[in-house]
C-alpha positions in Angstrom: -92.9 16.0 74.3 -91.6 19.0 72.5 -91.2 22.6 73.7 -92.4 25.3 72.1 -91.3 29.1 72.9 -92.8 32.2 71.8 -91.0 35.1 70.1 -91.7 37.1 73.3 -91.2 35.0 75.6 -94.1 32.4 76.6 -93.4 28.7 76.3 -95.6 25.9 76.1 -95.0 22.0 75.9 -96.8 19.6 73.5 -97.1 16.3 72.5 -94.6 15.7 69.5 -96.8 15.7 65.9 -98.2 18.7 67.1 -99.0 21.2 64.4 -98.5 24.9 64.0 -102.2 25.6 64.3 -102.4 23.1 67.5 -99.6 25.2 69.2 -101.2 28.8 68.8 -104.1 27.7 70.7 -102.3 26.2 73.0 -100.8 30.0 73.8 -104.2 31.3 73.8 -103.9 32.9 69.8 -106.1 31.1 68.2 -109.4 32.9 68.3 -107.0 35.9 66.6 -108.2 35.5 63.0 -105.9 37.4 61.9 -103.2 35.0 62.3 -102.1 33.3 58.8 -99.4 31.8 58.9 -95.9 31.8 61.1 -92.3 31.4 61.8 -90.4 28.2 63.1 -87.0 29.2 64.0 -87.3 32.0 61.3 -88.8 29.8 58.6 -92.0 30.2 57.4 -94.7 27.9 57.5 -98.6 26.5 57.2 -100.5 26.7 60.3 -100.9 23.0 59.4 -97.6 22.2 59.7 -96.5 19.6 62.1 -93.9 21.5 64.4 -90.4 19.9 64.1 -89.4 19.4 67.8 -88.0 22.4 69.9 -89.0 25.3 68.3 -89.5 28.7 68.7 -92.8 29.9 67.0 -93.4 33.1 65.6 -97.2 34.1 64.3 -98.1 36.4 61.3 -101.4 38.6 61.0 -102.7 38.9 57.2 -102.3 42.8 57.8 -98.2 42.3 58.3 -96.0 42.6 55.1 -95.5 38.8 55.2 -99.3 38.1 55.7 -100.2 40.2 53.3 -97.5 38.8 50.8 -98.9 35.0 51.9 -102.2 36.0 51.1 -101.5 37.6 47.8 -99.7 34.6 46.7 -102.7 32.6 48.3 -105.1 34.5 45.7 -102.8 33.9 42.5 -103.8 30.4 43.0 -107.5 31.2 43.6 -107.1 33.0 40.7 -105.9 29.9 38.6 -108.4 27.8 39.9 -111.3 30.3 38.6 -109.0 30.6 35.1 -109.5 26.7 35.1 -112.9 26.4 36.0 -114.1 29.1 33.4 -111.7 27.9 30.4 -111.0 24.3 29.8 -108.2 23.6 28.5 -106.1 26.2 29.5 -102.4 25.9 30.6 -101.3 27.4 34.0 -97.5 28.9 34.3 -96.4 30.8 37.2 -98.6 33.0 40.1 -96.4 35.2 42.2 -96.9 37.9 44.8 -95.6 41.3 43.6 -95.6 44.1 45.4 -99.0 45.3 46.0 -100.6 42.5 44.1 -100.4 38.9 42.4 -100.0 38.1 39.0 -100.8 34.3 37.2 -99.1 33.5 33.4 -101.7 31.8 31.1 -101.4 29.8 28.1 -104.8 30.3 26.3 -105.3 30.7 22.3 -106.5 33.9 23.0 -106.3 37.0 25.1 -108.2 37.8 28.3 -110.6 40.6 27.8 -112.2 42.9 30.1 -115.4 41.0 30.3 -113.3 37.9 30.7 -111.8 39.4 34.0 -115.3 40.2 35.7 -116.3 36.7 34.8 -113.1 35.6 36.5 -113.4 37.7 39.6 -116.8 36.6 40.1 -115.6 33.1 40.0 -113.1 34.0 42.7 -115.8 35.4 44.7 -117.9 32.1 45.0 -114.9 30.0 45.5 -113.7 32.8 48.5 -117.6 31.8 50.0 -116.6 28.1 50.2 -113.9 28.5 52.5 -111.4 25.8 50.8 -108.8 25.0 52.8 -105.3 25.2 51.3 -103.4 21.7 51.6 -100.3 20.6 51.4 -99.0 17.9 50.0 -94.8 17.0 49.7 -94.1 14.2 47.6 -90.8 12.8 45.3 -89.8 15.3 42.2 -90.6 12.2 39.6 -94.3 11.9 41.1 -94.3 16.0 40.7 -93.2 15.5 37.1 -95.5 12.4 36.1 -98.9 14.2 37.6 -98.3 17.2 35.6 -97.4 15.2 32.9 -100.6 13.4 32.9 -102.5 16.7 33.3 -100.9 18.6 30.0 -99.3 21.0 31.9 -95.9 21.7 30.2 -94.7 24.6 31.6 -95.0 23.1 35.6 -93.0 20.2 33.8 -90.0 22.4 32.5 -89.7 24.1 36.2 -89.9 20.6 37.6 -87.4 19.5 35.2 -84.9 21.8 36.5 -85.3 21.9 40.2 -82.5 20.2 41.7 -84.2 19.3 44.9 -85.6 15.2 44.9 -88.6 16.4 47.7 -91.0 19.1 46.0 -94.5 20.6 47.1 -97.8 20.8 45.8 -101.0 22.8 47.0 -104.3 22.1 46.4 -108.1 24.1 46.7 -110.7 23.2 45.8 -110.4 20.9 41.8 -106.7 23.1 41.7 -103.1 21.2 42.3 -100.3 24.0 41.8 -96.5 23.0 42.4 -95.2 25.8 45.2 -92.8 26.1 48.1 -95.8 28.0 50.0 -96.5 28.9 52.9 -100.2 29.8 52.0 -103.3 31.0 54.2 -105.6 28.0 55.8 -108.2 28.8 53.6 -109.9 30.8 50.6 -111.8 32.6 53.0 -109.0 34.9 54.1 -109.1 36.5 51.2 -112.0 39.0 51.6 -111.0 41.9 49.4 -109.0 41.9 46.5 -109.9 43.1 42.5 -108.5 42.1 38.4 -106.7 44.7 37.7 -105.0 44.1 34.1 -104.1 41.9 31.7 -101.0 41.6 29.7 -98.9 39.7 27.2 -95.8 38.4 28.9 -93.3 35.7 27.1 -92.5 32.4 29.3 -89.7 33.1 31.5 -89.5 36.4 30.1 -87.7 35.4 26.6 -89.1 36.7 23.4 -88.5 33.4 21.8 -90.3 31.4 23.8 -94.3 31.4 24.3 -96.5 34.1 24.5 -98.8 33.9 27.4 -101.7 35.8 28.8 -100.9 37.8 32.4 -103.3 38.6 34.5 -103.1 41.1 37.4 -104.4 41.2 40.7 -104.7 42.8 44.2 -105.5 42.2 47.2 -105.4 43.6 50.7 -106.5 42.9 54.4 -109.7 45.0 54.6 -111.9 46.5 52.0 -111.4 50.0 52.8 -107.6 49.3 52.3 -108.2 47.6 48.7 -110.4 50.7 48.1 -107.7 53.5 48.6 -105.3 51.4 46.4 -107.4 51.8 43.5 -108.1 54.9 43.8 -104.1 55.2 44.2 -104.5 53.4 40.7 -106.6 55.3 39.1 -104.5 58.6 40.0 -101.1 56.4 39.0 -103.3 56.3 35.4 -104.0 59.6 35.0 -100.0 60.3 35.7 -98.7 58.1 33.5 -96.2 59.2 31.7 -96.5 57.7 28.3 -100.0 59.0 28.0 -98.7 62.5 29.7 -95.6 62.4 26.8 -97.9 62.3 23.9 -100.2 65.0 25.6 -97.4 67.5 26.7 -95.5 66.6 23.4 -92.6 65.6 25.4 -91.3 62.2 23.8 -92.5 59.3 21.4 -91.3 55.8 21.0 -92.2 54.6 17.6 -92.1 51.5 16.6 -90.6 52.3 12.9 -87.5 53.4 15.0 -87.2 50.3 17.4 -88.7 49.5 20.4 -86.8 50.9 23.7 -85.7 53.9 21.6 -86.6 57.7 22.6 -87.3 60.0 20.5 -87.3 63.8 22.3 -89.9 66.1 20.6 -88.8 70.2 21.3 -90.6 70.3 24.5 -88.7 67.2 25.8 -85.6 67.5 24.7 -85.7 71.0 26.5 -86.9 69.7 29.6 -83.9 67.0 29.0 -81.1 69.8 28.7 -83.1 72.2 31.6 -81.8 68.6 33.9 -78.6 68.7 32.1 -77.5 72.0 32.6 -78.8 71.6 36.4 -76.5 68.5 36.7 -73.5 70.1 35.2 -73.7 73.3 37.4 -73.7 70.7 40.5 -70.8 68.4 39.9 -68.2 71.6 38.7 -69.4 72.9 42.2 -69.2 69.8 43.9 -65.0 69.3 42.5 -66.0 67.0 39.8 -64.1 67.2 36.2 -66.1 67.0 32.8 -65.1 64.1 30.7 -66.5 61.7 27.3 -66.1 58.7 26.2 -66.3 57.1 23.0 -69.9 55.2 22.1 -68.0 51.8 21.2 -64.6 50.0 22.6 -62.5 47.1 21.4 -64.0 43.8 22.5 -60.2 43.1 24.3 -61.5 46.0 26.5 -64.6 44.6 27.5 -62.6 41.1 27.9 -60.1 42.7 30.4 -62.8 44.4 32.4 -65.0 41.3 32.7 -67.8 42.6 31.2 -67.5 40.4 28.7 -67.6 37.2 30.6 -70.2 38.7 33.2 -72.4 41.4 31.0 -72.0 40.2 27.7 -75.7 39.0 27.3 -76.3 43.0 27.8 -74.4 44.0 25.5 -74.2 45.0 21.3 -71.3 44.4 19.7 -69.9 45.5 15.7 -67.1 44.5 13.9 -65.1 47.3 12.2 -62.2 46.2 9.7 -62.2 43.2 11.2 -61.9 44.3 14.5 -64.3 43.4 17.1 -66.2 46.2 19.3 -68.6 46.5 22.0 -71.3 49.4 22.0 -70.7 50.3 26.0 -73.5 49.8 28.4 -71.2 51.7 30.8 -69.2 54.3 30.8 -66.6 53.2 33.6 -63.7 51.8 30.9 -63.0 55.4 29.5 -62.5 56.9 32.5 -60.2 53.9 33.3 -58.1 54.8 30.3 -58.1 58.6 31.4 -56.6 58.0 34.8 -54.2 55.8 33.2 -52.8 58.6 30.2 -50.3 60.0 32.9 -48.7 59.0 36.3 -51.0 60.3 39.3 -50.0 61.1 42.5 -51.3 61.0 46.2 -51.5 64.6 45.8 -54.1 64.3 42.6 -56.6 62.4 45.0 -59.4 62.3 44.9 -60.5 62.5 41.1 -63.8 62.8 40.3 -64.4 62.0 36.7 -68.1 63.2 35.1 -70.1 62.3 32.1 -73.4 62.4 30.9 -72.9 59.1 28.7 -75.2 57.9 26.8 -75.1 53.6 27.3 -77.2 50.6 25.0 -78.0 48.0 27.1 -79.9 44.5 25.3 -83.4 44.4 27.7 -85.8 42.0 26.4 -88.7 43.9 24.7 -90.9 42.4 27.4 -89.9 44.5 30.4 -90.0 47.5 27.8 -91.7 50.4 29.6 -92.0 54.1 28.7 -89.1 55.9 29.8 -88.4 53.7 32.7 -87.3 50.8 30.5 -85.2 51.6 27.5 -82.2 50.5 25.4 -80.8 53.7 25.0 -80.3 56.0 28.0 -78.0 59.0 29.4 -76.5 58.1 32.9 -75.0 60.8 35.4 -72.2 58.7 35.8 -69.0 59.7 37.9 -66.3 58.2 38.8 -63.9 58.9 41.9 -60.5 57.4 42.2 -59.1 57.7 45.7 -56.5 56.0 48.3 -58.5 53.5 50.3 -58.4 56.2 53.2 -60.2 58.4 51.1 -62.7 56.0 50.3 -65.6 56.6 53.3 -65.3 60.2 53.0 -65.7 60.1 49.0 -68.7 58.0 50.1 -70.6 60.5 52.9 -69.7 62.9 50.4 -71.9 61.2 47.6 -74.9 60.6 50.0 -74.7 64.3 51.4 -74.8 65.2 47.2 -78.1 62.4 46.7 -79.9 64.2 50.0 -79.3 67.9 48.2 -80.6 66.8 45.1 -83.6 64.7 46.6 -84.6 67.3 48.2 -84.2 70.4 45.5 -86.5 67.9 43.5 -88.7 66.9 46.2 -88.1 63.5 46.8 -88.0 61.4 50.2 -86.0 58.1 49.8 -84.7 54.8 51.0 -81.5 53.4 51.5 -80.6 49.5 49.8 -77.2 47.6 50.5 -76.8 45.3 47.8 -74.2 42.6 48.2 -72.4 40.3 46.6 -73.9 38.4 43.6 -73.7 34.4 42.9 -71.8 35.6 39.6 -69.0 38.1 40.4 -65.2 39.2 40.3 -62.8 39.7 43.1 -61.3 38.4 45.9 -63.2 37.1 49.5 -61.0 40.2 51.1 -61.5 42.4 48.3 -65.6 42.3 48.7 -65.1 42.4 52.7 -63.3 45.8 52.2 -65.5 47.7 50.0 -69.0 46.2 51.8 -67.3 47.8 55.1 -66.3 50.9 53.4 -70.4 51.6 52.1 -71.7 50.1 55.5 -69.2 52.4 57.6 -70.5 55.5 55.4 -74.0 54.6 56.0 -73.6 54.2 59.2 -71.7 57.8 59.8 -74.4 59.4 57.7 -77.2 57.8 60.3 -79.1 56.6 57.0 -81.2 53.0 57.7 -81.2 50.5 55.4 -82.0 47.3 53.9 -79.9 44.5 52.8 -80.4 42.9 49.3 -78.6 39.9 49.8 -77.2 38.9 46.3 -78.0 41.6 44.7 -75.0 43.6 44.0 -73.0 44.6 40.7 -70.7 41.9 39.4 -67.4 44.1 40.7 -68.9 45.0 43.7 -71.4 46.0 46.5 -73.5 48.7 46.0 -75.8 51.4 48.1 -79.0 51.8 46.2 -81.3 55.0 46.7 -84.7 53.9 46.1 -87.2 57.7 45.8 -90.3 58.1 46.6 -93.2 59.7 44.3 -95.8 61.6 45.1 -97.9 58.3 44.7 -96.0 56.7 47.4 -94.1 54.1 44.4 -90.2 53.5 44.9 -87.8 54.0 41.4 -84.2 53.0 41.9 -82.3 56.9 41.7 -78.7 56.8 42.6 -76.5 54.2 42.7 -72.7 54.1 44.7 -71.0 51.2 43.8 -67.4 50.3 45.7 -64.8 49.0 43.4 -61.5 47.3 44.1 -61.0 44.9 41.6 -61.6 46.8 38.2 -58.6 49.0 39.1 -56.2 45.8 39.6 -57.5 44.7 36.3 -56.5 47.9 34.6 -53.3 48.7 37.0 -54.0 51.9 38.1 -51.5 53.5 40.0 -50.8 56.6 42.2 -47.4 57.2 43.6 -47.7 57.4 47.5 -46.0 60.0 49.8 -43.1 56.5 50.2 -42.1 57.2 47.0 -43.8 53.9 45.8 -46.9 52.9 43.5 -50.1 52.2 45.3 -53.5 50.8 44.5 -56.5 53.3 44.0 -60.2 52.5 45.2 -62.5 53.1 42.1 -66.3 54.5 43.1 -68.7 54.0 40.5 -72.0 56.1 41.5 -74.7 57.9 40.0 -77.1 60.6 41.3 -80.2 60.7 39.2 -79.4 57.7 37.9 -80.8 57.0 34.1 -82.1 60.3 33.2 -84.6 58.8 30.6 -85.8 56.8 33.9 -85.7 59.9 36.1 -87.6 62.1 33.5 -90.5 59.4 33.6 -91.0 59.9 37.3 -90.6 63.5 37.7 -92.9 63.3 35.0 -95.7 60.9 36.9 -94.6 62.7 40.4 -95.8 66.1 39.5 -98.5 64.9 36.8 -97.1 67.0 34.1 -97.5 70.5 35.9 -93.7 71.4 36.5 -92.7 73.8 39.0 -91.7 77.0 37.2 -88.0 76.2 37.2 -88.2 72.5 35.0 -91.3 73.7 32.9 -90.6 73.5 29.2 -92.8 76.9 28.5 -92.8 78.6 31.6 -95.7 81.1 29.9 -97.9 81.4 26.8 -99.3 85.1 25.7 -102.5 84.7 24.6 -103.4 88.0 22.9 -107.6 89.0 22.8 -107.7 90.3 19.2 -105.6 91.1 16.2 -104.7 94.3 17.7 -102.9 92.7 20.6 -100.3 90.6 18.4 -98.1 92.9 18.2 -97.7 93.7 21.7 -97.7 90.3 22.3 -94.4 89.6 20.5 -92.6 92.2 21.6 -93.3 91.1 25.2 -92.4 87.8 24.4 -89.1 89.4 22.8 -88.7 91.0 26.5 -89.1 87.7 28.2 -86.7 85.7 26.0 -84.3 88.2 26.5 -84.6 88.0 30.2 -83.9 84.2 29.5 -87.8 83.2 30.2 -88.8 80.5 28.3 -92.1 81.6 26.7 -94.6 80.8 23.4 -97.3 83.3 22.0 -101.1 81.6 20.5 -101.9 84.1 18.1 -104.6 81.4 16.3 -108.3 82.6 15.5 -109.5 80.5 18.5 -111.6 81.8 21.4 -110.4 83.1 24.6 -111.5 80.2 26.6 -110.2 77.8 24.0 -106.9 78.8 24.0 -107.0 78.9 28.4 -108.5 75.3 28.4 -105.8 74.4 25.7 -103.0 76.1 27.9 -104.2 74.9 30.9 -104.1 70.8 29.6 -100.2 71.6 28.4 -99.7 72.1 32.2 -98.5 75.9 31.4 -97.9 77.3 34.4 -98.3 81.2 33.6 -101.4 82.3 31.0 -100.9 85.7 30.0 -103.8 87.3 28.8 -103.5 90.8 27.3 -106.0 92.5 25.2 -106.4 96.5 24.0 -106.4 97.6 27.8 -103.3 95.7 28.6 -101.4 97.1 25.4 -102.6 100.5 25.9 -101.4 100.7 29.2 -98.5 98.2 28.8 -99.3 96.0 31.6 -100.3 92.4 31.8 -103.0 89.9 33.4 -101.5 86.6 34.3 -103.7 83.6 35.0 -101.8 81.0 37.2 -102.4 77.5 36.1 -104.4 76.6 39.5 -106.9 79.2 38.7 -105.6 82.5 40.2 -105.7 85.5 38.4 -103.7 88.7 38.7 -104.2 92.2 36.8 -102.7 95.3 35.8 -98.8 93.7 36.3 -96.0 95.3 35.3 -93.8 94.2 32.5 -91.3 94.6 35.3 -92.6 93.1 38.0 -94.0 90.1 35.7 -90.4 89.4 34.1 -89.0 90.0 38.0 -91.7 87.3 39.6 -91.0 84.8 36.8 -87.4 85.2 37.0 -87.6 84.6 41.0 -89.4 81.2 40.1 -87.2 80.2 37.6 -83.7 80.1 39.8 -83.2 76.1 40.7 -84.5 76.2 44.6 -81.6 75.3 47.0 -81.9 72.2 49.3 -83.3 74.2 52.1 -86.1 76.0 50.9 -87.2 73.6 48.3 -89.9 70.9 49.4 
């Protein structure tokens, strides 16, 4: 006999063999359909599993993030098995959950197309009405190897190939057999309400020189009314997207003549670009911060010494000048090591906040390509502060009080992520202990929660990651504060201490806005193109009536300039009502209309981009409203 214990409490005993499914009922759970899976000691498991011995039992509803995350992996493999059904010969790859959804990598000779996908989903639909139960099956890695073998499928060979483990798992439903860890739902019938969403190319295991496969996207969710608001969510994250807003707005183009991951700024971008510039300059002078640049390239015995050669080098472009070897920097952290080190510092100097707006190349595969929020070249607001180790949590607090000023002047909520150390890193075991208490102990001080992202640090240290929110409810990584003892040992940096003697600084390696190419695409998707007054390109057109208006209509715009208002004048042979509905789809958020009773009486009739109209405004009192608007909002009136 074994004995089971609920995570609140209630314990039962059974007869050893017992499974998961066997045990709920025995605790009264198993009329609760909405159980899909559970926890034995923490792991997760089928509901068919055979309980281990003593346990302690944990269930999990499909409307929980793990249930839902089960059941989304649980309809990847539906998925395949409809793929399979509907096209012979085809060659299955991978089927994760993602957030949100599932995906499944396909070889096929050619891509899926729209009608391909409702043919597809309708499959799914039948083979949901059959209720197939999901089974498990673990056998020896050879068997794995030699059944996939005899079935053509390559690609499940290759994983097998390289799994280290001699005990594998396989899943069947239904005619499909998929190698996975699982767990999965009991059967296809859980999943009630899920939708195709896309399809893609995507290269196997993401390298360009490998196969090109077809993805397909999916979703899924507990209840159709849910599945229902996320598409509508998806349709609205369409209509927002800014690649399709940068070519409307005339903000930015990537062209493929110029290389893929490579921005090019048209007027109204660029100015929008320098509008966040100047913004983040203004902050860190006023924040104690000291304007610096760096070179674009460094000798390669720099990036050698720093161990980005050994741990970043895949990311990296590197020239040869004269025979000299150098690396294009995908960070800017080295020159600012070299500035510390161009005279002795002292106690007294400390903190030092070094600031640049560098401009990094970093090697991404032309896969994960994606707008603005995937590039090769990009500007970071990168600073860093070298301090004494006393120095270091209140350098910290001081960073997160600067990320909840900015959020907030921009309009952002966001979450808090403590990455830590990666499998492939730098430093010493003490070394890492001291900088992950350092960022835990200003967390902690600043009352933020957070999340730990085992693993996922920087290779010279742990890092708090600010996730932001959008207006959609999506989460883009923002700022960044990494905590950094071992780059300064590496470089011997020195301050003399109040003993007379030379002492170790802490190094903090953090950004605010993060990749402004990155946070340009956001802001861009969070307030569809219509910018508050203060970040819009042209903050108001003049449209004059008639020919006898274009005069007026400069010299106001002369007036406005000079008042530093950023302001354009349509002086085409169009209509009225054209040139509104043409102002009104840039996102322009003043329309000025003036025709012969507006010059004779020099006054003006401003159309707001939501609609609202006002008439017989003052020059003055126009150039003093817009003016208002245009200040940067503080942290406490902005929203």
């Amino acid at each position: 006999m074994i004995k089971v214990t609920l995570d609140h409490g209630s314990t039962i005993t059974l007869a050893e063999g017992a499974t998961v499914a066997q045990a709920l009922e025995a605790l009264g759970l198993a009329k609760d359909s909405q159980v899909v899976a559970a926890r034995i000691n923490g792991d997760l498991a089928d509901l068919s599993l055979p309980l281990p011995g003593d346990c302690t039992l944990a269930p999990i509803r499909l409307d929980s993030p793990e249930g839902l995350e089960i059941m989304r992996h649980s309809a990847a493999h539906l998925m395949a098995e409809a793929v399979r059904d509907l096209f012979p010969g085809v060659k299955v790859a991978i089927g994760p959950a993602i957030e949100s959804g599932f995906y499944y990598d396909f070889g096929v000779p050619e891509p899926f197309t729209p009608e391909d996908l409702a043919k597809i989903e309708t499959h799914m639909a039948e083979l949901t009405a059959q209720d197939q139960p999901f089974r498990r099956d673990d056998m020896s890695r050879e068997q794995a190897i030699n059944y996939f073998r005899s079935e053509g499928e390559a690609f499940k060979v290759e994983l097998l190939e390289e799994i280290p483990q001699e005990k594998v798992s396989l899943y069947q439903q239904g005619n499909f057999i998929d190698l996975c860890r699982g767990p999965h739902i009991p059967s296809t019938g859980f999943i009630r309400a899920f939708k195709l969403t896309a399809t893609s190319g995507a290269y196997w295991r993401g390298d360009e020189r490998r196969p090109m496969l077809q993805r397909i996207y999916g979703t899924a969710f507990a209840t159709r009314k849910e599945l229902k608001r996320h598409l509508e969510l998806l349709e609205e994250a369409k209509r927002r997207d800014h690649r399709r807003l940068g070519r409307e707005l005339e903000l930015f183009s990537i062209e493929e003549e110029a290389g893929p991951g490579m921005v090019i700024y048209h007027p109204k971008g660029a100015l929008l670009r320098s509008l966040i510039e100047a913004f983040e300059r203004r902050e860190h002078l006023k924040r104690g911060y000291q304007l610096v640049m760096g070179p674009q390239m460094l000798k390669a015995d720099l990036w050698k010494r720093s161990g980005h050669w050994d741990n970043y080098r895949d990311n990296m472009y590197f020239t040869e000048v004269e025979g000299q070897g150098y690396g294009i920097k995908p960070m800017n952290c080295l020159a600012h090591m070299l500035i510390y080190q161009s005279k002795t510092r002292s106690y007294r100097d400390l903190p030092l906040r070094f600031f640049e707006l560098g401009t990094v190349l970093r090697h991404e595969r032309s896969g994960v390509l994606h707008g603005l929020t995937r590039v090769r070249q990009f500007t970071q607001d990168d600073a860093h502060i070298l301090c004494m180790p006393e120095q270091v949590e209140s350098e910290i607090l001081g960073v997160l009080k600067f990320v909840a000023e900015v959020m907030a002047i921009f309009g952002f909520e966001y979450e808090v992520e403590l990455s830590t150390r990666p499998e492939k890193s730098i430093g010493t075991d003490a070394e890492w202990e001291l900088a992950n208490n350092a960022l835990v102990g200003a967390l902690k001080t600043w009352g933020l929660p957070y999340d730990i992202c085992a693993g996922e640090g920087a290779f010279y240290g742990p890092k708090i990651d600010i996730k932001l929110k959008d207006a959609l409810g999506r989460r883009w990584q923002c700022a960044t504060i990494q905590c950094d003892f071992t780059l300064p040992e590496r470089f011997d940096l020195a301050y003399i201490g109040p003993d007379g003697e030379r002492h170790r600084p802490v190094m903090l390696h953090r950004v605010i806005l993060g990749s402004l190419e990155r946070f340009m695409g956001v802001l861009i998707e969070h307030f569809a193109g219509a910018f508050p007054v203060w970040l819009a390109p042209v903050q108001a057109i003049l449209l004059p009536i008639t020919d006898r208006t274009h005069a007026y209509a400069q010299e106001v715009a002369g007036l406005l300039r000079e008042a530093d208002l950023r302001v354009e004048v349509d002086t085409r042979q169009e209509t009225l009502r054209y040139k509104i509905r043409e102002a009104q789809g840039q996102k322009i958020p003043y329309m000025v209309i003036m025709g012969d009773r507006e010059a004779a009486d020099r006054t003006l009739a401003p159309r707001l981009r939501d609609g609202t109209e006002l008439k017989g405004v003052s020059l003055e009192d126009f150039i003093k409203r817009l003016q208002e608007e245009s200040r940067t909002p503080s942290p406490a009136n902005s929203s």
